[in-house]
C-alpha positions as CSV (number, residue, x, y, z in Angstrom):
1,X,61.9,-4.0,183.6
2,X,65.3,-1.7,184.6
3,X,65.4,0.7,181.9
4,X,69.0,0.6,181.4
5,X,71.2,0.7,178.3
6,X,72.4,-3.0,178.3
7,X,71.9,-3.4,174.5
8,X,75.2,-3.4,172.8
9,X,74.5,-1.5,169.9
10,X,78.0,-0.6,168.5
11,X,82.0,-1.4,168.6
12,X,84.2,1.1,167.6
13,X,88.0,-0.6,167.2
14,X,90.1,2.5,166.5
15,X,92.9,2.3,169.3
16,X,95.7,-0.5,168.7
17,X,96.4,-2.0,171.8
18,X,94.3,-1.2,175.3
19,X,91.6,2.1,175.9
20,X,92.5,3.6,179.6
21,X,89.7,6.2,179.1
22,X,86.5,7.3,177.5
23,X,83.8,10.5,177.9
24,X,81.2,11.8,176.4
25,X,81.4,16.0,175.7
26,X,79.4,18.4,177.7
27,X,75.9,19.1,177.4
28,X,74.5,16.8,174.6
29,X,76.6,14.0,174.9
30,X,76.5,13.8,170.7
31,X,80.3,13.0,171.0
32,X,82.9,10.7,172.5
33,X,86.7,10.7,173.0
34,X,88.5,8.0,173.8
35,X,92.8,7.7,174.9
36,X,94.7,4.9,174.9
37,X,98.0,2.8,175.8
38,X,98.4,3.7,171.6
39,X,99.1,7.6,172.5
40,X,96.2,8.3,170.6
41,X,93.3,10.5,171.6
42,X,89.9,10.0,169.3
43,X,86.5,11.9,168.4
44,X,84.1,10.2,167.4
45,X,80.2,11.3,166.9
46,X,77.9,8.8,169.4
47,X,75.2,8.1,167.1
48,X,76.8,7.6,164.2
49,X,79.3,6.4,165.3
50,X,81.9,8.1,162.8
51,X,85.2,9.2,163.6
52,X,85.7,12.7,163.5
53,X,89.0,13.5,164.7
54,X,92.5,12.2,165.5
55,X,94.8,14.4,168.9
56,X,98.0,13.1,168.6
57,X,100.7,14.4,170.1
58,X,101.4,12.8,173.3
59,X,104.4,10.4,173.7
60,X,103.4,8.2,176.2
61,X,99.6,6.4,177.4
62,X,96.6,8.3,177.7
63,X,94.8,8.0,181.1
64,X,92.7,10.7,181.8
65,X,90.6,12.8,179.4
66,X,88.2,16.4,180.9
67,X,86.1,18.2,178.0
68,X,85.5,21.8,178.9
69,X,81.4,22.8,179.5
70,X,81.6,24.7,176.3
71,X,83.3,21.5,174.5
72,X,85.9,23.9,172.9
73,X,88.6,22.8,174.5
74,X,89.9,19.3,176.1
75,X,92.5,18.2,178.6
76,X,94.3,15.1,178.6
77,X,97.1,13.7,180.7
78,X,98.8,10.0,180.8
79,X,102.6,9.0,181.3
80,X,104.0,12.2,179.5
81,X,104.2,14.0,183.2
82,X,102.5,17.3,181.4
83,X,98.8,18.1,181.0
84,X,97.7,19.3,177.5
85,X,94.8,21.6,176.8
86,X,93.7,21.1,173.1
87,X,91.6,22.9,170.4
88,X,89.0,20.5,169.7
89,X,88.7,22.3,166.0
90,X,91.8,22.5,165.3
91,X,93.0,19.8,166.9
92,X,96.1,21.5,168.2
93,X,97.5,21.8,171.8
94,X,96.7,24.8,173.1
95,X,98.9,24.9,176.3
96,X,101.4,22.0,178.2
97,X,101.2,22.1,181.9
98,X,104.7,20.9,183.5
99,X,105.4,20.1,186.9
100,X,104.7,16.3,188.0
101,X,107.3,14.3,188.2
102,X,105.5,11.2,187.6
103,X,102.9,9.7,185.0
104,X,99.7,11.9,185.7
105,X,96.4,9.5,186.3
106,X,93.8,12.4,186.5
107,X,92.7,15.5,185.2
108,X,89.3,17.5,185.6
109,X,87.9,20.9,184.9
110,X,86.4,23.5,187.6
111,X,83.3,25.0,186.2
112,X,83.8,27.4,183.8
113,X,87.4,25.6,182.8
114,X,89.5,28.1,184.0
115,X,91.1,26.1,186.3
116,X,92.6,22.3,185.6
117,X,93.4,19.8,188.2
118,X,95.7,16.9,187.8
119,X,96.5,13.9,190.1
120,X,99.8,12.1,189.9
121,X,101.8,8.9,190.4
122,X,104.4,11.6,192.3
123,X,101.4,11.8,195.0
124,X,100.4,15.5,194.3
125,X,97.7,17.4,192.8
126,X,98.2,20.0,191.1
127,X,96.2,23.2,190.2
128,X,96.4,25.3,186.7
129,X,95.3,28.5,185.3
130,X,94.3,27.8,182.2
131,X,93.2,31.2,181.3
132,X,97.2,32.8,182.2
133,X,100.4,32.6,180.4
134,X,101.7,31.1,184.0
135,X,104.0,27.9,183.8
136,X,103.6,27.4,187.2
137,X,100.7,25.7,189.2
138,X,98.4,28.0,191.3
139,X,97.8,25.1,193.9
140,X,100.0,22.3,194.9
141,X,98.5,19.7,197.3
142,X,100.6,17.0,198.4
143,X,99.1,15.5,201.7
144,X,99.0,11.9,200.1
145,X,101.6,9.6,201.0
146,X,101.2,7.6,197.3
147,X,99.7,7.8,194.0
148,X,96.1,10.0,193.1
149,X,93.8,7.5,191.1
150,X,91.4,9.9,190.6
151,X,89.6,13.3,191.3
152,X,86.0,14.8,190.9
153,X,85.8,18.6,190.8
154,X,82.3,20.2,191.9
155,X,81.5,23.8,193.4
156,X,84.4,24.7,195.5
157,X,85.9,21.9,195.8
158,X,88.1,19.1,194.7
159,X,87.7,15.3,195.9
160,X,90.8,13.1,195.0
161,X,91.0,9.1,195.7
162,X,94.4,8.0,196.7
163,X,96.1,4.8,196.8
164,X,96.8,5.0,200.3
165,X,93.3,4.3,200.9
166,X,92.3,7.7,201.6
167,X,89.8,9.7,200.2
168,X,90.1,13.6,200.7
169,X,88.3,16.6,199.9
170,X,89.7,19.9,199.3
171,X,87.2,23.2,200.7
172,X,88.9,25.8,198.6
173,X,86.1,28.5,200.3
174,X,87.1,27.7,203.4
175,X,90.6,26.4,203.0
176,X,90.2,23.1,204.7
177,X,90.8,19.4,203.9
178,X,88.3,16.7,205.2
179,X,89.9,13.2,205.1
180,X,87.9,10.1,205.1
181,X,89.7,6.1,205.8
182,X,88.3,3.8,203.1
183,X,91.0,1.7,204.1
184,X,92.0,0.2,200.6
185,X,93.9,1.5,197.3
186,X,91.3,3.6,195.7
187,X,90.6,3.7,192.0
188,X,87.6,5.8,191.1
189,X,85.7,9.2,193.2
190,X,82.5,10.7,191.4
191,X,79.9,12.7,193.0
192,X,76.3,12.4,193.1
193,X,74.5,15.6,190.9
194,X,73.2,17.3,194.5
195,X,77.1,16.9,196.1
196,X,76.1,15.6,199.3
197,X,77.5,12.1,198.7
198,X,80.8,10.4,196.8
199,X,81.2,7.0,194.9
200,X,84.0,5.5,196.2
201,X,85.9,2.6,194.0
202,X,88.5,0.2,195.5
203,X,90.7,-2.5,195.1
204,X,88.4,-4.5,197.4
205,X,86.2,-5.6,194.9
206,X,83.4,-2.8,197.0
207,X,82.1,0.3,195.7
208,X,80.9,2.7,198.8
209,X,78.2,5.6,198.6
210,X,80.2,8.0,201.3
211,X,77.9,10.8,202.9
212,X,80.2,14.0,202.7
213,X,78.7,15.5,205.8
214,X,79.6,12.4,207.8
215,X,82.2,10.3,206.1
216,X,79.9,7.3,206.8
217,X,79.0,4.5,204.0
218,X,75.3,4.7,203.0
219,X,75.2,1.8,200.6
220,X,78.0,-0.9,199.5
221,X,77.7,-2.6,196.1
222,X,79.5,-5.5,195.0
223,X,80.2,-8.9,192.9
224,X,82.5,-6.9,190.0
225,X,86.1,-8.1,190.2
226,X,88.3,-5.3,191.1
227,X,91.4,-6.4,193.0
228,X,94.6,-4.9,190.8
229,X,93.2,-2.8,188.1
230,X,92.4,0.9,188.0
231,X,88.2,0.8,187.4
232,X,86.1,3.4,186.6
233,X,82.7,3.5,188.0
234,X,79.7,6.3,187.5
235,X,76.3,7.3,187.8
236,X,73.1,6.1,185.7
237,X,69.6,7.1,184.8
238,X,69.5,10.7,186.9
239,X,72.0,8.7,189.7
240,X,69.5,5.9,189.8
241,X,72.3,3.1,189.2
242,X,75.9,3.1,189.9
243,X,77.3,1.2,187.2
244,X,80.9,-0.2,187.0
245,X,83.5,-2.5,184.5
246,X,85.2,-5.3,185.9
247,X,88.1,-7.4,185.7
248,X,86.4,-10.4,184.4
249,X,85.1,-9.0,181.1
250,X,81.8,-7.9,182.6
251,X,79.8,-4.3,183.2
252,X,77.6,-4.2,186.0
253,X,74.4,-1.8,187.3
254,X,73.4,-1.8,191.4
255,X,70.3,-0.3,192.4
256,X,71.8,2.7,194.1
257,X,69.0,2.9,197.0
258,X,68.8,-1.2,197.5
259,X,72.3,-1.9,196.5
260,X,71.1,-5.0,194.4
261,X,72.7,-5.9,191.1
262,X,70.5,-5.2,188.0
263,X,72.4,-5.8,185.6
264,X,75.8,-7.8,184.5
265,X,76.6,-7.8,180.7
266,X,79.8,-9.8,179.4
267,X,81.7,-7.9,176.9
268,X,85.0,-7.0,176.0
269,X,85.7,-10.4,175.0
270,X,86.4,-11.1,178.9
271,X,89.3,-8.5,179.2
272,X,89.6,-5.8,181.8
273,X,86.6,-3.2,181.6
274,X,88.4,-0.4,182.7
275,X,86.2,2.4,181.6
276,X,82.8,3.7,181.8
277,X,80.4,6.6,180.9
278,X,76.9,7.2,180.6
279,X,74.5,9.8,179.0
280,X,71.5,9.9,180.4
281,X,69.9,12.4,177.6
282,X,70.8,9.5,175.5
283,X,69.8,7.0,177.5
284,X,73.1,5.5,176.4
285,X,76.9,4.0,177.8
286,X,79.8,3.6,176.4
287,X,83.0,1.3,178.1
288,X,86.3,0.8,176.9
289,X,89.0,-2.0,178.1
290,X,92.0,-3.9,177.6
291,X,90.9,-5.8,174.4
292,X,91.3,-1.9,172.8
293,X,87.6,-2.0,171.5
294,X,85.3,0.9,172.6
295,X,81.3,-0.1,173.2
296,X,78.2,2.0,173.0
297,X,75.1,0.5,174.5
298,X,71.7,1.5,174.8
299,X,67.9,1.1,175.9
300,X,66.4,-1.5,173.2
């Protein structure tokens, strides 16, 4: 029996129109925001599921949500070009962080949130001092040649996924970037709890385990449908299970030692399932998609 949460125990249909994003806040996990093609950011408590709170002040899609350790504060960026730290009490923005010139796919916080880094369409990432009065970035990377999917920041460093099929990995002790070939468009980077490996989504329908310290594939896992959309994947059960949406309507869980599928649930009334999260405290997942409904699942 896979202890896994494949029980849909919830739908929340708040956002009119398609859910790019979802996560759960730090620590705890007792909450859940979720942003959308609606320009619409929500809060909404994960048990209950309740709706707490409304952020609404971008103009444009919502693509990328980061909640600060301390879950006082929340960036979010999308097709505005700025990133905007908010109040999560107040739920007013806090600062606006210009400087892409394209829609911004990414955003993640370092540690302590002093620092927020954002991926663009314009093919740069970009550093900010959230903590200054500064307008400008501290760090500007722009060794990618198109668009940053997505970026994972752990202990020194920042991992980004690129749509030119490269995956690369910023030492900010030592000042170096390592740069690894996956060889297709790249969608989704998340590291593993100990740092010493990388999930690696792309649009070849294959989700790679990379080892850092060599850049070779330790596990492949596959049968999702993945060939256009931007899809999220993530660990499971203390990185037991990588777990994925798909672009037939399904979620999936691989064994992550064996690479054998354990689970495959329909939902999302067979749209995209472009988003995914998991609580392990919880014992619980929520995914988002196209059909603009957000669903919690859990352990029966």
């Amino acid at each position: 029996m896979v202890l896994f949460p494949s029980h849909q125990a919830a739908t929340i249909s708040r956002h009119v129109g398609p859910v790019h994003c979802v996560t759960y806040s730090s620590g705890a996990g007792q909450y859940i925001l979720t942003g959308g093609q609606d320009r619409k950011i929500h809060l909404f408590n994960s048990s209950t599921t309740s709706h707490i709170q409304t952020y609404d002040a971008h103009g444009y899609e919502i693509l990328s949500l980061a909640v600060s350790p301390d879950n006082s504060r929340f960036a979010s960026v999308g097709g505005d070009k700025s990133a905007f730290l908010w109040d999560v009490a107040t739920a007013k923005t806090l600062r606006r962080f210009s400087g892409h010139y394209a829609r911004i796919n990414t955003c993640g916080f370092n540690h302590d949130a002093s620092i927020l880094v954002t991926g663009s369409f314009d093919a740069t990432v970009r550093c900010w001092d959230t903590k200054s009065n500064a307008n400008k970035p501290v760090m500007v990377w722009d060794e990618a040649k198109d668009s940053i999917t997505s970026l994972t920041v752990g202990d020194g460093e920042v991992v980004t996924g690129c749509v030119d099929g490269r995956l690369r990995r910023y030492d900010l002790r030592m000042g170096q970037i390592h740069v690894d070939v996956i060889g297709h468009p790249i969608t989704s980077v998340m590291q593993t709890r100990d740092g010493n490996a990388i999930l690696v989504s792309s649009l070849d329908e294959t989700i790679r385990l990379m080892d850092k310290a060599t850049g070779g594939c330790l596990m492949s896992y596959k049968g999702h449908r993945n060939k256009e959309y931007r899809i999220s994947s993530t660990f499971a059960m203390v990185d037991s299970y990588v777990v994925s949406g798909s672009e037939d309507g399904t979620v999936w869980a691989w064994d992550i030692l064996e690479g054998k599928n354990v689970v495959r649930e329909v939902a999302h009334a067979g749209k995209v399932v472009s988003a995914v999260a998991v609580n392990d405290g919880r014992r619980e997942m929520v995914t988002a998609g196209v059909d603009g409904t957000v669903l919690i699942w859990r352990t029966e």
